[in-house]
C-alpha positions in Angstrom: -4.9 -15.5 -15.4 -1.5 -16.7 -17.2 1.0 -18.9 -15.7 3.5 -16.1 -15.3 1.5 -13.4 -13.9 0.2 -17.0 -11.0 3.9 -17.2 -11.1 4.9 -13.4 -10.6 2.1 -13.8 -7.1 3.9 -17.2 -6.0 7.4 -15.6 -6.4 6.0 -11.9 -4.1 4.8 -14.0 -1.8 8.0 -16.1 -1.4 9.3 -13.0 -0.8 7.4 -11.7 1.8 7.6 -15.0 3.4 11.5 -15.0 3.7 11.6 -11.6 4.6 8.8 -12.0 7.3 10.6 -15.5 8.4 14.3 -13.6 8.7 12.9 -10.7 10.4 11.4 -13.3 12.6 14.6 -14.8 13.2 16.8 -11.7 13.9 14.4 -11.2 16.9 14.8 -14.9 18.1 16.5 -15.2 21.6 19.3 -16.5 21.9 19.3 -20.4 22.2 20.4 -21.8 25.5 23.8 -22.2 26.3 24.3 -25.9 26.1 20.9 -27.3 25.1 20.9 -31.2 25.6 22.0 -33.7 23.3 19.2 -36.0 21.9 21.3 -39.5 23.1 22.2 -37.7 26.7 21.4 -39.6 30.0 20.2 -37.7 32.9 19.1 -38.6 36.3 15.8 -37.5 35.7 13.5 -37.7 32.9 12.2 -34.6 31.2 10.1 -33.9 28.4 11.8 -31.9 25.8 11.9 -27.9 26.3 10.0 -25.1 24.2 13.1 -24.4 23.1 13.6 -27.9 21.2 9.9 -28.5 20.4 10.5 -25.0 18.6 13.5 -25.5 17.1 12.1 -29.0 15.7 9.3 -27.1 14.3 12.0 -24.6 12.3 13.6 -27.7 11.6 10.7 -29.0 9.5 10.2 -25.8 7.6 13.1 -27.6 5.3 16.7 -26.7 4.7 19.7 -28.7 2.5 19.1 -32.1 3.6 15.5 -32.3 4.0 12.2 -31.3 2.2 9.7 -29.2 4.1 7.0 -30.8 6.0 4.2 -28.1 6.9 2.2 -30.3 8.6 5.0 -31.4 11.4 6.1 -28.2 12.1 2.3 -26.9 12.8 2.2 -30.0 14.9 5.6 -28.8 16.9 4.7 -25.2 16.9 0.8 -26.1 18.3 2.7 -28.1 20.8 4.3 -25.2 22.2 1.3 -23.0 22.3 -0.5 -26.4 24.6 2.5 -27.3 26.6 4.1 -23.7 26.7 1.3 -21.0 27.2 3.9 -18.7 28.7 6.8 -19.9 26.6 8.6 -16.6 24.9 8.5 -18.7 21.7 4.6 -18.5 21.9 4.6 -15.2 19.8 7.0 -16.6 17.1 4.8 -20.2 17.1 1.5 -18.9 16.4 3.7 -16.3 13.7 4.6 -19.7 11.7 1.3 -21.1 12.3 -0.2 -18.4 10.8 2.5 -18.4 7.7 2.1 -22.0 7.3 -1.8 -22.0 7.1 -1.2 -18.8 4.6 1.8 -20.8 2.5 -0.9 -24.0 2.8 -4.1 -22.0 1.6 -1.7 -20.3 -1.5 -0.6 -23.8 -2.3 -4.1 -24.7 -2.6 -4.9 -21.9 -4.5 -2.2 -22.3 -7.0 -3.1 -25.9 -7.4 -6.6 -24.8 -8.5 -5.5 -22.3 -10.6 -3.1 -24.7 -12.2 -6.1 -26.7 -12.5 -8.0 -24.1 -14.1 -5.4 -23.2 -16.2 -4.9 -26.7 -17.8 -8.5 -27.1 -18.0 -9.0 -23.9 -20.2 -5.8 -24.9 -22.3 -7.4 -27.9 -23.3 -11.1 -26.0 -24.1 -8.7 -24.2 -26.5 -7.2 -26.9 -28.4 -11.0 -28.2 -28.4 -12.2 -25.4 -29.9 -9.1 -24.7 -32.2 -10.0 -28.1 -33.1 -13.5 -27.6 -33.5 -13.3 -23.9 -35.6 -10.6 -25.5 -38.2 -13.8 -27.9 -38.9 -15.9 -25.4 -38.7 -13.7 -23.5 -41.7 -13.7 -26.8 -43.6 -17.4 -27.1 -43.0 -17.9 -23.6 -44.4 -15.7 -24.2 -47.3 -17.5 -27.1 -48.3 -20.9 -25.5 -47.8 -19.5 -22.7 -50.0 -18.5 -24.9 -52.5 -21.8 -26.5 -52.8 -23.5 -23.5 -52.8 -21.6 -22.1 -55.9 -22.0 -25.4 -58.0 -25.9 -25.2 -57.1 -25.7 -21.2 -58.2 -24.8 -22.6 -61.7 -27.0 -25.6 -61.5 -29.6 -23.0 -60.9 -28.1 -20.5 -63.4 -28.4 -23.2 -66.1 -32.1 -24.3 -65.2 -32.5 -20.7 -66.2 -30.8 -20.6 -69.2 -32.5 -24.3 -70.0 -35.7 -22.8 -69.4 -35.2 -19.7 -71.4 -34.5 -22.3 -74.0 -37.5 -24.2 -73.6 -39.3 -21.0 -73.6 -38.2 -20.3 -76.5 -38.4 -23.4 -78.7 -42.0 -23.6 -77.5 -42.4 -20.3 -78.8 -40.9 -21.3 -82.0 -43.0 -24.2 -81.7 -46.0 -22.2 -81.5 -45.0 -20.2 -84.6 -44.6 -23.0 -86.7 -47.7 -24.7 -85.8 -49.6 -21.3 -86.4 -47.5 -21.7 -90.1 -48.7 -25.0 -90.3 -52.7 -24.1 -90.4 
């Protein structure tokens, strides 16, 4: 597979992932009025809501300032599915979960095709490597084979001549008698 059509299937599925994550979002509810302020005291202490464990987990998915962690926002979105079974953010947790795994699993994938790739670019500079001596081989070979045509074309020709001269020698002995 080339690197454009690897990168035509990474760029679809970016796609489909924005569009799934924004049609996701236009159905979010609301966020409550006046959520809490991370350095607020209260009288009582509370864990943090669905509501911020959730929006912590879209945090992580990455935006300007930061890079995206997948792993931490699984973690926050898992952690409303176990401390939230009823939350109305369970529906849109397990979606991410399930898009994070995907986005994790194509990752993967790419990786090893990138691997792949690389790996077969460099068995074709081998072999490009190996044919050019190949070709010189040949040459050579063909060389030597036309220089032993005319060595053997001349042990003809020097045995027609011996041929010969015995012949002649055989004449003149027969004179010679």
């Amino acid at each position: 597979m080339s690197d454009r059509k690897v990168l035509k299937k990474y760029h679809r599925f970016l796609a489909c992932l924005i569009l799934v994550i924004v049609s996701a979002c236009s159905s979010l509810p609301s966020p409550p009025a006046n959520p809490p302020q991370p350095g607020e005291k209260s009288w009582f202490k509370r864990g943090p809501s669905d509501v911020d464990i959730f929006y912590q987990g879209v945090s992580y998915l990455g935006d300007k300032d930061k890079a995206v962690d997948y792993d931490k926002a699984k973690e926050a979105f898992n952690e409303v599915l176990k401390k939230y079974p009823k939350s109305k953010w369970r529906g849109l947790s397990e979606t991410f979960i399930r898009l994070i795994e995907m986005e994790q699993l194509y990752e993967e994938q790419y990786r090893t095709d990138m691997q792949v790739i690389d790996k077969l670019k460099e068995d074709k500079v081998k072999l490009l490597k190996d044919n050019e001596q190949l070709k010189k081989d040949n040459r050579r070979l063909l060389e030597e084979t036309a220089k032993l045509i005319q060595e053997s074309e001349q042990l003809k020709k020097d045995i027609q001549l011996l041929k010969s001269l015995e012949v002649q020698l055989e004449k003149r002995e027969k004179m010679l008698r």
